[in-house]
PyMOL CGO cylinders between C-alpha atoms (Angstrom):
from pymol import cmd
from pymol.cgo import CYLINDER

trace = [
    CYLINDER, -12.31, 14.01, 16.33, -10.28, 10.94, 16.92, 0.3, 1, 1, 1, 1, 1, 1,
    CYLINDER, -10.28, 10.94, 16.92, -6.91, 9.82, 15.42, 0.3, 1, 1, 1, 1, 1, 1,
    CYLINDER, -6.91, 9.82, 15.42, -8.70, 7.32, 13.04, 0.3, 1, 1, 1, 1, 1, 1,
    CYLINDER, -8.70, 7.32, 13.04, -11.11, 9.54, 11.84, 0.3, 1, 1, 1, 1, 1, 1,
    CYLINDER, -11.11, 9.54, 11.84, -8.42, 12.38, 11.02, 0.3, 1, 1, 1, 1, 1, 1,
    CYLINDER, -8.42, 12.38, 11.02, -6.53, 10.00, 9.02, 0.3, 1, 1, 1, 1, 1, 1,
    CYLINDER, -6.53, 10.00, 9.02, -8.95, 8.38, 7.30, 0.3, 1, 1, 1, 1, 1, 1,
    CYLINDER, -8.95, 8.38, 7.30, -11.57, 10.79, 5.17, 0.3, 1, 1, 1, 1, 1, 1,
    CYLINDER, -11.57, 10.79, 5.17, -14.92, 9.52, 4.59, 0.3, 1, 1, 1, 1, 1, 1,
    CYLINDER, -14.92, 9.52, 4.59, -15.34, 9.49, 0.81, 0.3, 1, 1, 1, 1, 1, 1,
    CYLINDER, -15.34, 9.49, 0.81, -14.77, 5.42, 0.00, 0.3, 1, 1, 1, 1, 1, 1,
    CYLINDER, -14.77, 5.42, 0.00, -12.98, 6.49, -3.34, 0.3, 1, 1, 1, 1, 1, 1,
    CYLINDER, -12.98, 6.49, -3.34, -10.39, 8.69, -1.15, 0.3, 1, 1, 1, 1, 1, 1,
    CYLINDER, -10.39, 8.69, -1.15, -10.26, 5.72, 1.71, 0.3, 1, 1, 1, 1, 1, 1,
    CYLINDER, -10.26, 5.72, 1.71, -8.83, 3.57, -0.89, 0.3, 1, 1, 1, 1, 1, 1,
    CYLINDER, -8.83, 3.57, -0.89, -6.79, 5.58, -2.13, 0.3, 1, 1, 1, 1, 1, 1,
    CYLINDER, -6.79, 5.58, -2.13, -5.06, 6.40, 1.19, 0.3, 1, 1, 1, 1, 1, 1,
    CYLINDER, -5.06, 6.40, 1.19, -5.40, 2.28, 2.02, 0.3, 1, 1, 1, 1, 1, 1,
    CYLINDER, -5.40, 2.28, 2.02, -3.62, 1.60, -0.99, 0.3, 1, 1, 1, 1, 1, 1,
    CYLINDER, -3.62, 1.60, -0.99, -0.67, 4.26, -0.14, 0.3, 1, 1, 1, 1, 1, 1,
    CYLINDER, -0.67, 4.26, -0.14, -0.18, 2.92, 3.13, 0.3, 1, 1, 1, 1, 1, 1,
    CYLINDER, -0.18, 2.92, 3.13, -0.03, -0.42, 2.04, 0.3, 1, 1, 1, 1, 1, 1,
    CYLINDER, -0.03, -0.42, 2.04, 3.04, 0.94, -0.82, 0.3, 1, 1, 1, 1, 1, 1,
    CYLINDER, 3.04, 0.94, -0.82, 4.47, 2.68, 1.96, 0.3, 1, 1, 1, 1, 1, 1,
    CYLINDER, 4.47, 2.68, 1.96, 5.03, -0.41, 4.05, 0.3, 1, 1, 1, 1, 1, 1,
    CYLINDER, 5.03, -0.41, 4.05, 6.07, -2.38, 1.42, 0.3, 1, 1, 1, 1, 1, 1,
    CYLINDER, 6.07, -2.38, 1.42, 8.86, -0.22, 0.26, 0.3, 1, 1, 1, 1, 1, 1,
    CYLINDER, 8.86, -0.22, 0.26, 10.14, 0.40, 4.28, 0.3, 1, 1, 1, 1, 1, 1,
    CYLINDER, 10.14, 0.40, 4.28, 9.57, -3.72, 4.35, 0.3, 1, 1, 1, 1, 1, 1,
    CYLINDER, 9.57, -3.72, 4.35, 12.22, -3.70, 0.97, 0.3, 1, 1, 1, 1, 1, 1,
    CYLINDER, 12.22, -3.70, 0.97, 13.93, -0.50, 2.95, 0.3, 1, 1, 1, 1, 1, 1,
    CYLINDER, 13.93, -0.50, 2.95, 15.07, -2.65, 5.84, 0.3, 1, 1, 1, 1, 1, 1,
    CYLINDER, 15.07, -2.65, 5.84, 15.50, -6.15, 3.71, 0.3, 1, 1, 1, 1, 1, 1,
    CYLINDER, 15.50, -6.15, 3.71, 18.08, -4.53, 2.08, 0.3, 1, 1, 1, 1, 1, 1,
    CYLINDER, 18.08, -4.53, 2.08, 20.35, -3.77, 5.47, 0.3, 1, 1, 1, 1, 1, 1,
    CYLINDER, 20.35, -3.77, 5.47, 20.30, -7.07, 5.53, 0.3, 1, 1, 1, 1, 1, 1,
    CYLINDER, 20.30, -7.07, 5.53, 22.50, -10.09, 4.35, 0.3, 1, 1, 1, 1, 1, 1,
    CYLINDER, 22.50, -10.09, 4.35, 22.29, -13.33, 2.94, 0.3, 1, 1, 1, 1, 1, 1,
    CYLINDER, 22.29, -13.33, 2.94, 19.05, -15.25, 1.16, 0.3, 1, 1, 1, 1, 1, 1,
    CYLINDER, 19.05, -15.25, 1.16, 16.79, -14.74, 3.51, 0.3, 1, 1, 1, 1, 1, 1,
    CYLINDER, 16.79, -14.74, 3.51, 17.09, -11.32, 3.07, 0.3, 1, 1, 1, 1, 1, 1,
    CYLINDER, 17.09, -11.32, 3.07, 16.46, -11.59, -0.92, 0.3, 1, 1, 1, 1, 1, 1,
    CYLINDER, 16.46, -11.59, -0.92, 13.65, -13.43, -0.05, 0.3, 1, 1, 1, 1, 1, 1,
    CYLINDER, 13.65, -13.43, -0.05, 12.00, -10.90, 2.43, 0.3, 1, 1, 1, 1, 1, 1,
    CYLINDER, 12.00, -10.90, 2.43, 12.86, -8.16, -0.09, 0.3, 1, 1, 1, 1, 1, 1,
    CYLINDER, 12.86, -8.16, -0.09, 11.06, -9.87, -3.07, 0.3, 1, 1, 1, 1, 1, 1,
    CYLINDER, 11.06, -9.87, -3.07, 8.62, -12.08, -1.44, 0.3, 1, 1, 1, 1, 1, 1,
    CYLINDER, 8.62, -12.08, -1.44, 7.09, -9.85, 1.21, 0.3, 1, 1, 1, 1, 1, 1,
    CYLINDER, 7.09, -9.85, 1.21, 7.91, -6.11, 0.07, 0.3, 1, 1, 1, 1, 1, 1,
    CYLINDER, 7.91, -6.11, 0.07, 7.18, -7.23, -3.85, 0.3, 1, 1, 1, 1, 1, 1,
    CYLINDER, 7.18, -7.23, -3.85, 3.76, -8.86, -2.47, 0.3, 1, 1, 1, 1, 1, 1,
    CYLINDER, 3.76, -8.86, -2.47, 2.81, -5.16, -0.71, 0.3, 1, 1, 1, 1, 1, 1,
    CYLINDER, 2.81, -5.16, -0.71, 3.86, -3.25, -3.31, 0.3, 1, 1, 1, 1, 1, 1,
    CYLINDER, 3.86, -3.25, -3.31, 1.63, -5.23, -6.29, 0.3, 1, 1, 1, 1, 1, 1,
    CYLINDER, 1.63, -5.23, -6.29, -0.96, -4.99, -3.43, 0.3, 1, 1, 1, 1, 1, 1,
    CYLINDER, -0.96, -4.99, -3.43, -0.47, -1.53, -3.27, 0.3, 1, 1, 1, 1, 1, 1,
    CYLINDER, -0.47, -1.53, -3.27, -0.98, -0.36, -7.28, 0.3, 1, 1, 1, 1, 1, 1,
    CYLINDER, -0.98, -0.36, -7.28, -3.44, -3.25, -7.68, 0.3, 1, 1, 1, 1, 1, 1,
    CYLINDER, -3.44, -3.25, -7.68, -5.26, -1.31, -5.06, 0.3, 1, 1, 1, 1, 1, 1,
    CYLINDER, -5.26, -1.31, -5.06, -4.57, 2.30, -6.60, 0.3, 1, 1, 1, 1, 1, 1,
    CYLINDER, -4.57, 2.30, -6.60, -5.76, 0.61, -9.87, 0.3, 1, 1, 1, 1, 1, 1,
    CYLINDER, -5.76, 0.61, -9.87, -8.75, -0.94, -8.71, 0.3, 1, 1, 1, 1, 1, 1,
    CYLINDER, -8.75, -0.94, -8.71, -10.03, 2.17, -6.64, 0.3, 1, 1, 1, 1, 1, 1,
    CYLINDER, -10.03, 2.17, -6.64, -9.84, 4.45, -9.92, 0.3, 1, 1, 1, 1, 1, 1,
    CYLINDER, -9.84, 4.45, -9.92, -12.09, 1.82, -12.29, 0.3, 1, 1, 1, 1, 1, 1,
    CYLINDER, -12.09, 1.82, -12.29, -14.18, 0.44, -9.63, 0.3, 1, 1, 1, 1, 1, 1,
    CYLINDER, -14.18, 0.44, -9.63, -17.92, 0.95, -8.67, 0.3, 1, 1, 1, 1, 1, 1,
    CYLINDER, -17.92, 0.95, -8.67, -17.13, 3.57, -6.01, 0.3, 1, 1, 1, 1, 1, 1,
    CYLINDER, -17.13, 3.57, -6.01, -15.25, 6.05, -8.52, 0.3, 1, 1, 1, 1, 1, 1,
    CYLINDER, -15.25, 6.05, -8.52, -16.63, 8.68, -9.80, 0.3, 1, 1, 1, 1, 1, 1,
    CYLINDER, -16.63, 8.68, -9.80, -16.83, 10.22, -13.70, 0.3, 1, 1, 1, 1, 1, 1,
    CYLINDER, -16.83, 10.22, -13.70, -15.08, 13.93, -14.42, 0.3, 1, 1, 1, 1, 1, 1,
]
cmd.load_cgo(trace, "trace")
């Protein structure tokens, strides 16, 4: 098996799911490293780019668990 293939299982509701935790992940190392730095650019990068990943992120999560590929238990 490949890299990709290993990280990514085949079940779409389980794909998401993983998608969307990357996607958080990123976005709080993105706020991680915004906050080393200084000044308003800084601010910026920390609420424009990490906020925008993490809202991607549980809008994601959300949207996986209600939508059409989720499954009742």
């Amino acid at each position: 098996m490949e890299g990709s293939e290993l990280m990514l299982s085949g079940n779409t509701l389980e794909r998401r799911l993983q998608l969307s935790g990357i996607v958080l992940i990123l976005g709080l190392l993105v706020e991680a490293v915004a906050l080393l730095g200084r000044g308003p650019l800084a601010f910026i990068v920390f609420v424009g780019l990490g906020g925008l990943l993490l809202l991607a992120g549980i809008a994601g999560y959300l949207l996986s668990l209600v939508g059409p590929g989720s499954t009742n238990v």
